[in-house]
N, C-alpha and C positions, 0 to 999 in steps of 0.2 A: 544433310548427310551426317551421319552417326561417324564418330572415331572406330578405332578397333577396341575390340573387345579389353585386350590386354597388350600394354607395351613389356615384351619379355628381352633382354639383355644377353646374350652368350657372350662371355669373355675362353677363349680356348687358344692354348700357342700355338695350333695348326687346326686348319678347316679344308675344307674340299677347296681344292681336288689332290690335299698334301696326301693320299691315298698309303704313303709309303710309312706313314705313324701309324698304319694301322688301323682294328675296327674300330674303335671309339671314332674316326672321321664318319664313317659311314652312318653311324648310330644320330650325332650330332645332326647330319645333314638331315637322316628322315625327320627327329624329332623339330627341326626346324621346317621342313617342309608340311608336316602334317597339323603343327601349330597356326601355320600360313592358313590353309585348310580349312581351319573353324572361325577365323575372322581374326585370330593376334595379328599383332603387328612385330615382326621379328629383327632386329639389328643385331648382328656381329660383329666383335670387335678381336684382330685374332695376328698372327706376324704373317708375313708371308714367304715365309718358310714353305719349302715342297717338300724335299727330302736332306739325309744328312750331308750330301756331298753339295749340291748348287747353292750358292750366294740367295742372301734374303734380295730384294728389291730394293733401287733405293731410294724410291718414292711411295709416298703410301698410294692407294685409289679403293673407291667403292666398286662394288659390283653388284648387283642383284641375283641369286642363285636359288629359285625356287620359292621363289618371292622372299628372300631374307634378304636385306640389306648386308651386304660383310664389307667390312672394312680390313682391308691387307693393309696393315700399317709397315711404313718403312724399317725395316730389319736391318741395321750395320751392321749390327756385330752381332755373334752366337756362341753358344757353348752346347754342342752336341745339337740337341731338338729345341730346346731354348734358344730363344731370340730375345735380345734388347731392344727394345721398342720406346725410344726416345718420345715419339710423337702421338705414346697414349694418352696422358693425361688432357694434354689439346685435345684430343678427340672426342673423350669422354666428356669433357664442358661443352661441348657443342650436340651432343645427340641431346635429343627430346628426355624428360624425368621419364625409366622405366618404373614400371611397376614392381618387377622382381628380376633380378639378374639369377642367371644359372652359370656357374665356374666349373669349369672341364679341365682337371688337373691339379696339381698342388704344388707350390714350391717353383713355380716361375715364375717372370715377370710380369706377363699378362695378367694371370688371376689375382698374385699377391695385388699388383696396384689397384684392382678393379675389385678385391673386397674391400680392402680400405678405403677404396673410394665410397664406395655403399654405404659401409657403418656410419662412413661421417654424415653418410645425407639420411639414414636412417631406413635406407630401402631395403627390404627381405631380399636376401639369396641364398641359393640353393649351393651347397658345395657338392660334386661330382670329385670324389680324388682319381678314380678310373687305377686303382689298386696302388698308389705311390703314397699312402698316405701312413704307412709304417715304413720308418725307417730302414733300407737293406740293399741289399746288394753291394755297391761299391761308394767310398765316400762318406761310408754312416756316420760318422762323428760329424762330419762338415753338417750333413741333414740337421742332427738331434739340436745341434746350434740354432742354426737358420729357423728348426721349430720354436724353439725355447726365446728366439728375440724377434725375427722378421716376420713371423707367422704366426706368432702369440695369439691368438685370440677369434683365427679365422676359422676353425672347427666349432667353438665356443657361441660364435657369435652368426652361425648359418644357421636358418630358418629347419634346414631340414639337408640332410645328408645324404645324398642317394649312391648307393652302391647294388650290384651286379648280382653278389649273391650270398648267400647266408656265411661263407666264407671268408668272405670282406668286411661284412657286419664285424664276428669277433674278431678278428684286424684290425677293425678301427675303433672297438670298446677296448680293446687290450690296449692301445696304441691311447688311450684316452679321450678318444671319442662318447660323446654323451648317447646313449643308449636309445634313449626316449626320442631324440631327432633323425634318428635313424630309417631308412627307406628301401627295403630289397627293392630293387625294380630289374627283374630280367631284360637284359639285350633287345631290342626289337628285332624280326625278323622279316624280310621283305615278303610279298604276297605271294602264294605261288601263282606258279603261270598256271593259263586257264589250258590245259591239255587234259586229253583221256589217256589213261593208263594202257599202255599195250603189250605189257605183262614180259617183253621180251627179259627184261632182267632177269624178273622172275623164273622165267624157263631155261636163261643162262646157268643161271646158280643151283637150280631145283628147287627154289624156296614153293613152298604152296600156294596154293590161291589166298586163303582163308589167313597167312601164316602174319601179324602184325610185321611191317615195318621200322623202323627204326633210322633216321636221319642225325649224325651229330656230328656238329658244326662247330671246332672251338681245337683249344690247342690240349693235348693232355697236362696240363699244369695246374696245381691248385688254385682253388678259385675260380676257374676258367670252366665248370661244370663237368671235372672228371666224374664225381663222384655220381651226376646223373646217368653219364655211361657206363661206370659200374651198377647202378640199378635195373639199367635196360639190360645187360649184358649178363644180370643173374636172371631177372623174371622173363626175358626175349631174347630170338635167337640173335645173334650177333649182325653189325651191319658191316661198318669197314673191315675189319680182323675177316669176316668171311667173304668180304672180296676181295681183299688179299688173296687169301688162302684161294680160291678159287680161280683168279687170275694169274696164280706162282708168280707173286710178284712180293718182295720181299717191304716190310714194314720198317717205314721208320717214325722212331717214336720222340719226338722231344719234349721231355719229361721235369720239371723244374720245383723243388719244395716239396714235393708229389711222393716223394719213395714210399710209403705206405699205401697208398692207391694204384701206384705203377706194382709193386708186389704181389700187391693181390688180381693183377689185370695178366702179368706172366704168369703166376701160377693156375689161376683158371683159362687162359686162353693159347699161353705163348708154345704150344707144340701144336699149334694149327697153322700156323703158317710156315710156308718154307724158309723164310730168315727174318729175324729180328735187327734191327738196329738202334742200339741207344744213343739218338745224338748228342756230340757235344757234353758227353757223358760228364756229373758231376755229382752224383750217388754218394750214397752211404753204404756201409760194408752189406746191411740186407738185400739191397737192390743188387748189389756185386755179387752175391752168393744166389737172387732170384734168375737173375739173366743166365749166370753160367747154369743153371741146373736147369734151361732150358734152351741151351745154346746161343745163347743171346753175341754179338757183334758188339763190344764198346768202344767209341768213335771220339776221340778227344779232339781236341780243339789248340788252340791261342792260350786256353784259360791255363795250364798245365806250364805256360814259362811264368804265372805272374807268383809274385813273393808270397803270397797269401793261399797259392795252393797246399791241397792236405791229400796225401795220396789216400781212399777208402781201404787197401789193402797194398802190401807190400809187391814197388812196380812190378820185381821179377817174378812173380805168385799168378800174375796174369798171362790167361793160353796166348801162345803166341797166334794161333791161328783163327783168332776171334778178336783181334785188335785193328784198327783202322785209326786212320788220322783224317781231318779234314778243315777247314778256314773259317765255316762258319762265316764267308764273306758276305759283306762287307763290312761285319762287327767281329768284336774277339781276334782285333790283330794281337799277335805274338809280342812277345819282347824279341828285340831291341824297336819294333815297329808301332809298339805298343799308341793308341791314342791316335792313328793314319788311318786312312781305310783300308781294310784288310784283303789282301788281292789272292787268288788261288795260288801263287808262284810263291806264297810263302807258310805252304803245306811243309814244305820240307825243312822249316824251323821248328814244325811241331812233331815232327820224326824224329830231328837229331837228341831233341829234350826229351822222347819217348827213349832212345836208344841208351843217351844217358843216362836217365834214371833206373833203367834196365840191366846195366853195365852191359848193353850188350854190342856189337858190329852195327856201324850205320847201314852199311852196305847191306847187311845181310838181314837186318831189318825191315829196310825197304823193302828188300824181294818176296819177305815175307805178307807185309804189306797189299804190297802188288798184285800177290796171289789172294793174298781175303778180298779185297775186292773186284777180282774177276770172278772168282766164286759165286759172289754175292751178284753181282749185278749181270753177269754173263756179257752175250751177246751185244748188250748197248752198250756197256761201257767201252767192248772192244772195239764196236766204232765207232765212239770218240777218241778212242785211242789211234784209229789208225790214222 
């Protein structure tokens, strides 16, 4: 009897069924199960971690998930989505030499120890950063370090660089990624179901028989394939924004890095729907002057108490009757809560900081509030409300 074809390696901080990190779990799982498929032989080695609130495990154990071998190694201790995984390096001396390891991530413990481990044995791997691979958001200086000493040499020294889409590309040349090991590889998508079309959508919305379709799947955020639904959305007629608009169901949009993509997506689209919402709103003055000139709802958050916000335009300059507040739960708790998980009961610290910077009445704030989103949301909200 023949071996497998290929012994392939996944080193990832979270693997199925941790659902709650996100697509890259789901991506992982297929491209593991469809390797199974052609005769590889697949091992995981990943924390067992589910989501940010429950305790890692505190035993490691194998499992078998679609013929991949995963190893949930024992997780004590955590920071955020990162787990510490004491009992990788045992682990790693004990699986069979692979062929090529594939890293899903950048900057944890899992992958940092399992490229290193590579380089010394001299085995090809694939780095996947899954967009973490420029420094941003929060903590950047801690990042640029961690690159410059503990991570030194793991973009340098991967066979080949796989990222998502030409957007992440220059991300990771800018960011100093070598050019030439570079890999767009779009998302996989699951198969469709084997059903026949029976058009009722179609004749819901009026679209025509003959008229193309349009499915997108993904978040409006840079890199995340905005800019493919800006192409659909100039040469085809529109998909979600026209079922929106169709269902009088008002749109919310969360929008990240994106403000030139999101401006150009209200100005061509945003008076087709009966209400816009920018979640979690963190714009720049264009997006602030795109939304109001199409009545847009902006919707803040937790992020508005922390020391590093920067207001896009001056608080009291914003309509009162297009302002919302909301938690963003279970991330973007508020200050003094800051770094907890973020519960709904603490909406009303990202009111009193809206009020504040407003100079204006809490009270009268709220009621204001209160009223944009009954507006907005009508009838369901009022019966959660009652």
């Amino acid at each position: 009897m023949t071996g497998p074809e290929l012994r392939v390696l996944f080193a990832t901080p979270a693997y199925w069924p941790a659902t709650a990190f996100g697509g890259p779990i789901w991506v992982q799982r297929e491209l593991a199960r469809r390797l199974v498929e052609r005769g590889h032989e697949v091992e995981v080695v990943t924390t067992s971690l589910l989501d940010l609130h429950r305790r890692g495990a505190a035993r490691s154990r194998v499992e078998v998930v679609d013929g991949a071998h995963v190893h949930y190694l024992a997780t004590p201790v955590r920071y955020r989505w990162m787990g510490v995984t004491p009992s990788l390096p045992l682990a790693l001396r004990r699986l069979p030499r692979p062929d090529a390891v594939h890293l899903f991530g950048f900057r944890d413990v899992v992958t940092t120890t399992t490229a290193s481990w590579a380089r010394m044995r001299r085995i090809p791997y694939v780095l996947e950063p899954l967009g973490m691979f420029r420094p941003r958001l929060r903590k950047v200086r801690a990042k640029q370090a961690f690159d410059a000493t503990v991570a030194r040499g793991i973009a340098s020294g991967a066979a080949a660089i796989v990222v998502s889409s030409s957007v992440e590309r220059d991300d990771v040349v800018a960011s100093g990624g070598p050019r030439d090991r570079i890999v767009v590889r779009g998302n996989g998508f699951p198969e469709p179901l084997e059903r026949r079309p029976d058009r009722r959508l179609r004749l819901r919305l009026g679209i025509p028989p003959e008229a193309p379709l349009v499915l997108y799947v993904g978040r409006l955020a840079s890199g995340k394939g905005i800019d493919l639904l800006l192409r659909a959305l100039r040469d085809l007629p529109e998909a979600q924004l026209a079922l929106a608009a169709e269902l009088r169901r008002p749109v919310v949009i969360h929008a990240r890095q994106a403000d030139d993509d999101l401006v150009a997506l209200l100005r061509a689209w945003g008076d087709r729907v009966p209400a816009l919402i920018l979640h979690s709103f963190s714009g720049g003055p264009p997006l602030v002057a795109a939304g109001r000139a199409v009545g847009a709802y902006f919707s803040f958050s937790g992020m508005i108490t922390f020391k590093n916000w920067r207001w896009a335009a001056p608080p009291a300059e914003w309509p009162s009757d297009r302002l919302l507040v909301e938690t963003d739960a279970p991330y973007l708790a508020p200050v003094p809560h800051r770094g907890r998980r973020n519960e709904p009961a603490f909406v009303r610290v990202v009111a009193q900081e809206l009020a504040r910077a407003r100079g204006a009445d809490p009270e009268a704030l709220e009621a204001d509030l209160s009223a944009n989103a009954r507006r907005v949301f009508g009838p369901r909200l009022e019966r959660v409300l009652e």
